[in-house]
Biopython code that builds the backbone (N, CA, C, O; Angstrom):
import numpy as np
from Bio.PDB.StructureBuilder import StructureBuilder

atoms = [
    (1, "UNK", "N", (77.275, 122.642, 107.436)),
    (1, "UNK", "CA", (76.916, 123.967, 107.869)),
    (1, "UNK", "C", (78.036, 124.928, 107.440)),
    (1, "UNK", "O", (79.194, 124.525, 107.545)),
    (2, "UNK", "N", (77.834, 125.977, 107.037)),
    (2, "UNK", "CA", (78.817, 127.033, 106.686)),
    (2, "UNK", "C", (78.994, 128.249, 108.147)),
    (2, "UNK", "O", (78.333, 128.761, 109.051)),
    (3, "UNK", "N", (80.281, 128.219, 107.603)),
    (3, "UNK", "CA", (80.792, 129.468, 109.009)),
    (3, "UNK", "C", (79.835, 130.568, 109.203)),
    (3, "UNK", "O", (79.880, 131.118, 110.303)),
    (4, "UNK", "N", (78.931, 131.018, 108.298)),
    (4, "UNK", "CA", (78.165, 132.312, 107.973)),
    (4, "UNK", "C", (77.199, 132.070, 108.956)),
    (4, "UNK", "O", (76.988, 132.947, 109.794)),
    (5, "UNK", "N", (76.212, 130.387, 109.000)),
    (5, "UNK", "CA", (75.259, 129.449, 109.707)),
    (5, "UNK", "C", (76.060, 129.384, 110.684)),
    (5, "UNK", "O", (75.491, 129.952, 111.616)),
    (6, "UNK", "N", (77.079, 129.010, 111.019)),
    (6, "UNK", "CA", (77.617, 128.778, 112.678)),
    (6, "UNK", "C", (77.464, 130.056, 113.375)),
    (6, "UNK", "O", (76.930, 130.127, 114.482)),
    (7, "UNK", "N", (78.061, 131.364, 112.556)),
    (7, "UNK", "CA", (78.033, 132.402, 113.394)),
    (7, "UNK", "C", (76.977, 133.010, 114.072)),
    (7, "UNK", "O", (76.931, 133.789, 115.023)),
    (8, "UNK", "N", (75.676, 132.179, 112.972)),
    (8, "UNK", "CA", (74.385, 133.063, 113.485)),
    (8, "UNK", "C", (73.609, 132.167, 114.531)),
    (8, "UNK", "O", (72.467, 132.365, 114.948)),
    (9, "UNK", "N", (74.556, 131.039, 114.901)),
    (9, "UNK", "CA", (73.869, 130.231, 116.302)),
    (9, "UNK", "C", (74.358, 131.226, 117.351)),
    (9, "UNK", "O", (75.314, 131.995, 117.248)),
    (10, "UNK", "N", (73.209, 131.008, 118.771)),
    (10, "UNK", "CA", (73.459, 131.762, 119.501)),
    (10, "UNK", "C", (74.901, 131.219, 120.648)),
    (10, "UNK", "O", (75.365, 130.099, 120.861)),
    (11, "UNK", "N", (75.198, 132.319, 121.085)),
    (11, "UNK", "CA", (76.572, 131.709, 121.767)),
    (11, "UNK", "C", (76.486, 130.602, 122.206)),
    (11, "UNK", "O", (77.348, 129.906, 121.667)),
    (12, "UNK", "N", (75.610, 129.772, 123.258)),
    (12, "UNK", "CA", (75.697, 128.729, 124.295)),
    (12, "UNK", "C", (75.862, 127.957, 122.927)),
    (12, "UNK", "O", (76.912, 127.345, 122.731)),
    (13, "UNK", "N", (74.771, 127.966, 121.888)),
    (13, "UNK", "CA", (74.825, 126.450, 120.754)),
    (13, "UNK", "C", (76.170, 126.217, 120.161)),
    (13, "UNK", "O", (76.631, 125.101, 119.923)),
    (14, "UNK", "N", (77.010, 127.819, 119.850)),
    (14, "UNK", "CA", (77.967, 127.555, 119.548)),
    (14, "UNK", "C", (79.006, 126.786, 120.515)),
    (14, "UNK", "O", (79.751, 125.846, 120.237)),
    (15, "UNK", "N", (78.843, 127.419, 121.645)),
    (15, "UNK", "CA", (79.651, 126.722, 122.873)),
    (15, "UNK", "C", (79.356, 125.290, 123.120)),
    (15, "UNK", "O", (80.124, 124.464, 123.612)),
    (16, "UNK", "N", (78.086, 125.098, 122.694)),
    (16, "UNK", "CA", (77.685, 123.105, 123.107)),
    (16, "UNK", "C", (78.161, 122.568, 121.857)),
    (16, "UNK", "O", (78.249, 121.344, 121.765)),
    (17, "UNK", "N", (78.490, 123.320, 120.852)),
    (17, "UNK", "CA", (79.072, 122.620, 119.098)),
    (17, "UNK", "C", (80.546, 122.094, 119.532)),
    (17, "UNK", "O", (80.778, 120.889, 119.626)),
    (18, "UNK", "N", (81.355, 122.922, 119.744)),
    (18, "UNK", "CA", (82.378, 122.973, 120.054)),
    (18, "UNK", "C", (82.796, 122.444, 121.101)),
    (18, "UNK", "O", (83.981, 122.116, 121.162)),
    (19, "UNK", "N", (82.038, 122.259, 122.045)),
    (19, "UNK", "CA", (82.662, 121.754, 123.463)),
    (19, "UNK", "C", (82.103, 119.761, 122.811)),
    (19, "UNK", "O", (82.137, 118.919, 123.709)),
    (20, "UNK", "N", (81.825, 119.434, 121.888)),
    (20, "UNK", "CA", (82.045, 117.926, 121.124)),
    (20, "UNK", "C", (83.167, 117.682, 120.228)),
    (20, "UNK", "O", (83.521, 116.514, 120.067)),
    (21, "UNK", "N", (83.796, 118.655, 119.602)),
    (21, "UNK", "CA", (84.915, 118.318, 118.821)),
    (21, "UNK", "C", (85.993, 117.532, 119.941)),
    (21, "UNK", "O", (86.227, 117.747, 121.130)),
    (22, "UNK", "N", (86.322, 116.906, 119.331)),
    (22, "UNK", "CA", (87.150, 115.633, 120.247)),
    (22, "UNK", "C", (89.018, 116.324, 120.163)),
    (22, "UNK", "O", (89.816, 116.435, 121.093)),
    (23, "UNK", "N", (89.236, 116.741, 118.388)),
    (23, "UNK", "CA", (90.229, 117.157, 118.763)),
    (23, "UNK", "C", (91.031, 118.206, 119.149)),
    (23, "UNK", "O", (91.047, 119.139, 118.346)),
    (24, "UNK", "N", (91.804, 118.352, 120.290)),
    (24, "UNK", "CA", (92.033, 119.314, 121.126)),
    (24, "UNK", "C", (92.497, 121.040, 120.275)),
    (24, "UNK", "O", (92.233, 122.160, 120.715)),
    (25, "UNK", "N", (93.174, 120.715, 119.092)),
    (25, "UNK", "CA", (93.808, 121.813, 117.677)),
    (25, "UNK", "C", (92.374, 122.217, 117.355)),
    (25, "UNK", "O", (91.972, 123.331, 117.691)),
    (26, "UNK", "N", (91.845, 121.636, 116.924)),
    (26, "UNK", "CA", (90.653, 122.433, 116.152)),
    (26, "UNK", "C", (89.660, 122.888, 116.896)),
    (26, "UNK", "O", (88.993, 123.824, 116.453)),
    (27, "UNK", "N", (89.286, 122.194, 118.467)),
    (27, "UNK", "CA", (88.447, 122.916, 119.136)),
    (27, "UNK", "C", (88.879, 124.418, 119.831)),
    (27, "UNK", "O", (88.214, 125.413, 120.119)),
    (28, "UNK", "N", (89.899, 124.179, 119.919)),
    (28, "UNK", "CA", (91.212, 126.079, 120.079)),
    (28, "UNK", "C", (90.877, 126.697, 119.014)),
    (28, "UNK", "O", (90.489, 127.858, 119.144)),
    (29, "UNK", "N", (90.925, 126.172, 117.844)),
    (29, "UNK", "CA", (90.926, 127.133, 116.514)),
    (29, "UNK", "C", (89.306, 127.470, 116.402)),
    (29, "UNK", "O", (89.162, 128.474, 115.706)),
    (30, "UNK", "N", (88.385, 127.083, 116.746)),
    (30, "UNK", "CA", (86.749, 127.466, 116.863)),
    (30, "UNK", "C", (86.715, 128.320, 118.113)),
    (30, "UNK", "O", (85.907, 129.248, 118.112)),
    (31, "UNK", "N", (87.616, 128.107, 119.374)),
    (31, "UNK", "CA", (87.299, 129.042, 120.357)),
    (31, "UNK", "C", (88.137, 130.173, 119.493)),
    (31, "UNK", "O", (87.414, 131.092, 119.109)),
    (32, "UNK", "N", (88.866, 130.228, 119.295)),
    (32, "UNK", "CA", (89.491, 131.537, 118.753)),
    (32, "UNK", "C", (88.561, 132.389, 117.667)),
    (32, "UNK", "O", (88.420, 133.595, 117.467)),
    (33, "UNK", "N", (88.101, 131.421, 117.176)),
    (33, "UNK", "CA", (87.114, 132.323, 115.726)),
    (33, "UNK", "C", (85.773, 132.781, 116.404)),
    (33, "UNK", "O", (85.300, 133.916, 116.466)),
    (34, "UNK", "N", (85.296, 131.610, 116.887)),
    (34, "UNK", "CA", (84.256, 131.926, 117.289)),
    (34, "UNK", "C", (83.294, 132.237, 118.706)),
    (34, "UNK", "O", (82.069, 132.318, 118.795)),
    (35, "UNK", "N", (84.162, 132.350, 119.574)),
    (35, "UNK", "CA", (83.875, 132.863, 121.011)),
    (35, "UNK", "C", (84.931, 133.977, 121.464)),
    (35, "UNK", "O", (85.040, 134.419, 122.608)),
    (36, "UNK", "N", (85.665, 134.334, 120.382)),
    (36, "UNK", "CA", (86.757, 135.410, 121.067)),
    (36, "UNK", "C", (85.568, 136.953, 120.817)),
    (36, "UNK", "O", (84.455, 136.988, 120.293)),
    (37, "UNK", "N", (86.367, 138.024, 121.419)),
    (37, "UNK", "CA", (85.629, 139.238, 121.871)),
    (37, "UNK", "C", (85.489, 139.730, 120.214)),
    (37, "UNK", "O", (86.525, 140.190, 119.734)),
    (38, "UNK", "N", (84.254, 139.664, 119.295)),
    (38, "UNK", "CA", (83.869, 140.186, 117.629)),
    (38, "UNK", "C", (84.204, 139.324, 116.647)),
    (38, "UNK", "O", (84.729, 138.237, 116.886)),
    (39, "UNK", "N", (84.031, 139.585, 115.921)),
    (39, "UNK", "CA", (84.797, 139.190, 114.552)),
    (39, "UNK", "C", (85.715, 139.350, 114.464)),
    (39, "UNK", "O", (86.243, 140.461, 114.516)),
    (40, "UNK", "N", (86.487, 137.880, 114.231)),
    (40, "UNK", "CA", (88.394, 138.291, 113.818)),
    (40, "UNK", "C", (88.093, 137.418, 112.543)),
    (40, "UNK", "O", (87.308, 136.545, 112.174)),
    (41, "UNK", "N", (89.426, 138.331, 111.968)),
    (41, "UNK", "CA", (89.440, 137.556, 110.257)),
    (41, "UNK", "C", (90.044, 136.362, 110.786)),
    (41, "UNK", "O", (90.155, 136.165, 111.996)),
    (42, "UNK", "N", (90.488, 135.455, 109.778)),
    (42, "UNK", "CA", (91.379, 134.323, 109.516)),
    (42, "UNK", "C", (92.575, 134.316, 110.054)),
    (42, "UNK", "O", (92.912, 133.550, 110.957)),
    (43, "UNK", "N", (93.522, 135.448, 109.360)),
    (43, "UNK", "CA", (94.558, 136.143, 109.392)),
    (43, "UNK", "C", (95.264, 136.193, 111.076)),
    (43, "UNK", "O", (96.279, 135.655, 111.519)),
    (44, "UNK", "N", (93.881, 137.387, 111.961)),
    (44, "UNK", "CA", (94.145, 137.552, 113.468)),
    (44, "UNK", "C", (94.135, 136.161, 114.021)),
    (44, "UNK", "O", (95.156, 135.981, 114.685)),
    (45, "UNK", "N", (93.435, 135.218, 113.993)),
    (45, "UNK", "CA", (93.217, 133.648, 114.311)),
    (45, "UNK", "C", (93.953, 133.306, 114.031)),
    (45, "UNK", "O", (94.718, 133.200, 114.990)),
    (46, "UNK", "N", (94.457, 132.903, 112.990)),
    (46, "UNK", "CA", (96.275, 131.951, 113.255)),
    (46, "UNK", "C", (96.734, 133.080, 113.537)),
    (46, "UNK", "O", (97.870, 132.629, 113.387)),
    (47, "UNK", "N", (96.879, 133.898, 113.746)),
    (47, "UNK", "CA", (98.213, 134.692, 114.477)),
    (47, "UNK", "C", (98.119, 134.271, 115.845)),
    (47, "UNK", "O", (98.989, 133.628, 116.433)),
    (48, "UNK", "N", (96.793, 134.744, 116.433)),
    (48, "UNK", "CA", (96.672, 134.320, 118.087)),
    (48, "UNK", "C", (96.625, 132.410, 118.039)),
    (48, "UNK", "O", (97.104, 131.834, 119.015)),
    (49, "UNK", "N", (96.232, 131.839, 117.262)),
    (49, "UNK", "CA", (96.832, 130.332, 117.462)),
    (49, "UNK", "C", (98.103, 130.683, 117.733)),
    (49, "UNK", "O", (98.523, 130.924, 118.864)),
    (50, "UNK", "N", (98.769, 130.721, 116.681)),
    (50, "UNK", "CA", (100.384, 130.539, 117.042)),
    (50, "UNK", "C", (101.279, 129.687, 116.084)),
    (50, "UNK", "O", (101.648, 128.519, 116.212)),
    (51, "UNK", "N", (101.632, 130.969, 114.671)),
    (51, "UNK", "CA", (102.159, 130.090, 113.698)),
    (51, "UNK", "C", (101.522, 128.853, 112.841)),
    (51, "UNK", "O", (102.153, 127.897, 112.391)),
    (52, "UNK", "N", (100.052, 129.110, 112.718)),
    (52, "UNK", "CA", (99.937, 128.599, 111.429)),
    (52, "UNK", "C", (99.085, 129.449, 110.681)),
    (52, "UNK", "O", (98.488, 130.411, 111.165)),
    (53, "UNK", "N", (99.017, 128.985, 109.156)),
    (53, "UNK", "CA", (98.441, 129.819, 108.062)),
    (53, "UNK", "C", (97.046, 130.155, 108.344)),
    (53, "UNK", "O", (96.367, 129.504, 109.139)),
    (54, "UNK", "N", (96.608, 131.187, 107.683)),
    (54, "UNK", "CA", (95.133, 131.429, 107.589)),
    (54, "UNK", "C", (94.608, 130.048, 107.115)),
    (54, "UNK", "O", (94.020, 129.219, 107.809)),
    (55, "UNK", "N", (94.885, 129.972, 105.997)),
    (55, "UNK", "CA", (94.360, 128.852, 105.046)),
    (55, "UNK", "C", (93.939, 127.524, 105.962)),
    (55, "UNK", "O", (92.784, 127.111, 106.059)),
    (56, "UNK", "N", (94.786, 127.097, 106.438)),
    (56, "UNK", "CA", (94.939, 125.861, 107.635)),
    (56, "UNK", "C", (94.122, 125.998, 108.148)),
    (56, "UNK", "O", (93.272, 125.109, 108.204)),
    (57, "UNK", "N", (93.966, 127.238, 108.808)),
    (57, "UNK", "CA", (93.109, 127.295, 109.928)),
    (57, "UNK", "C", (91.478, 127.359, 109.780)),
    (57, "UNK", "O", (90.530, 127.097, 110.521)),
    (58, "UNK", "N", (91.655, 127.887, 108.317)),
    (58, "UNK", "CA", (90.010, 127.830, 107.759)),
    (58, "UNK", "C", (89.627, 126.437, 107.595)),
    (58, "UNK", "O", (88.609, 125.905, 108.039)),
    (59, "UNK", "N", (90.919, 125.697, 106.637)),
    (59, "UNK", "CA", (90.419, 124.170, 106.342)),
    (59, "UNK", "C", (89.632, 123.443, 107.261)),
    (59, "UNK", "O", (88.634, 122.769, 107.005)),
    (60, "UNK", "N", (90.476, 123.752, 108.986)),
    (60, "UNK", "CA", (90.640, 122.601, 109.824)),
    (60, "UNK", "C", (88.618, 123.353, 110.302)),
    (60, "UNK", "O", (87.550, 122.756, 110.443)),
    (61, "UNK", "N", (88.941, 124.630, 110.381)),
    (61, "UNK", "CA", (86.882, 125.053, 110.321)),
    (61, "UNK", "C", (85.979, 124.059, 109.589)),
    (61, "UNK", "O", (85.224, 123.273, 110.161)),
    (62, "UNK", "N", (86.114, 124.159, 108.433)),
    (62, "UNK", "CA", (85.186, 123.627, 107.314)),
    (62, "UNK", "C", (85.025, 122.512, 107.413)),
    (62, "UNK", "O", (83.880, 122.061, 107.397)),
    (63, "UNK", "N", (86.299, 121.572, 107.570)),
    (63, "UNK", "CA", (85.936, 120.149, 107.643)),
    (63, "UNK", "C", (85.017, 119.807, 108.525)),
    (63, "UNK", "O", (83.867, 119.471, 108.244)),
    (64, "UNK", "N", (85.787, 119.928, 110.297)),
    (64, "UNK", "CA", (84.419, 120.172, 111.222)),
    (64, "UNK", "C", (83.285, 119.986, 110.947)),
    (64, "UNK", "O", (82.547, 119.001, 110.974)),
    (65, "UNK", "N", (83.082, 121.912, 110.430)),
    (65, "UNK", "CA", (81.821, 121.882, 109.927)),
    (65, "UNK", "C", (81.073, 120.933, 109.336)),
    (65, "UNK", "O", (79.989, 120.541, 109.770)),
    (66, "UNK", "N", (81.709, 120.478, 108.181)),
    (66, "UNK", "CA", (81.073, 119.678, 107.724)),
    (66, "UNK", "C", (80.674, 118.005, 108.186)),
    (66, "UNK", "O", (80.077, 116.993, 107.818)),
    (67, "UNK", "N", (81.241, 118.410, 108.931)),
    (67, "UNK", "CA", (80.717, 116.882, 109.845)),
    (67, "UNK", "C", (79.652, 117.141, 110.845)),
    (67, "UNK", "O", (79.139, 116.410, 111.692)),
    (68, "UNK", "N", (79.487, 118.211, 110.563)),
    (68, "UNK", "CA", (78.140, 118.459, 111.334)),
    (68, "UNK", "C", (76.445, 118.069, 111.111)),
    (68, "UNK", "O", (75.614, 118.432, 111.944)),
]
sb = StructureBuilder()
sb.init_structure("model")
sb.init_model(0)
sb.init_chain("A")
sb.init_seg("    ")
for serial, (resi, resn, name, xyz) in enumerate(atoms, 1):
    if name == "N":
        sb.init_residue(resn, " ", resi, " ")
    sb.init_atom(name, np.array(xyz, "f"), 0.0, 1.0, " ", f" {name:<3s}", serial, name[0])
structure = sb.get_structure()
């Protein structure tokens, strides 16, 4: 599934997606992208993580995703 397809699930599906990721880093990095208050870029998301790269933080998305 692509981030574009995740975003357009409705909140709860996104919230029941995420509340299965097992590991504790990447299910923070999906609440941050994708249940925080709008659209935040990459950029605002690792900043509010806390010291790591955009890039990282997209990877650790996609893979997920793709285990979906």
């Amino acid at each position: 599934m692509s981030t574009r397809a995740f975003r357009r699930l409705s909140r709860a599906e996104r919230r029941g997606f995420i509340n299965t990721i097992e590991d504790p880093l990447t299910r923070r990095a999906f609440e941050i992208v994708f249940l925080g208050p709008g659209k935040v870029s990459w950029r605002k998301a690792a900043l509010l993580y806390g010291g790591i790269s955009p890039e990282t933080l997209r990877v650790w998305v996609w893979q997920e995703l793709q285990r979906a």
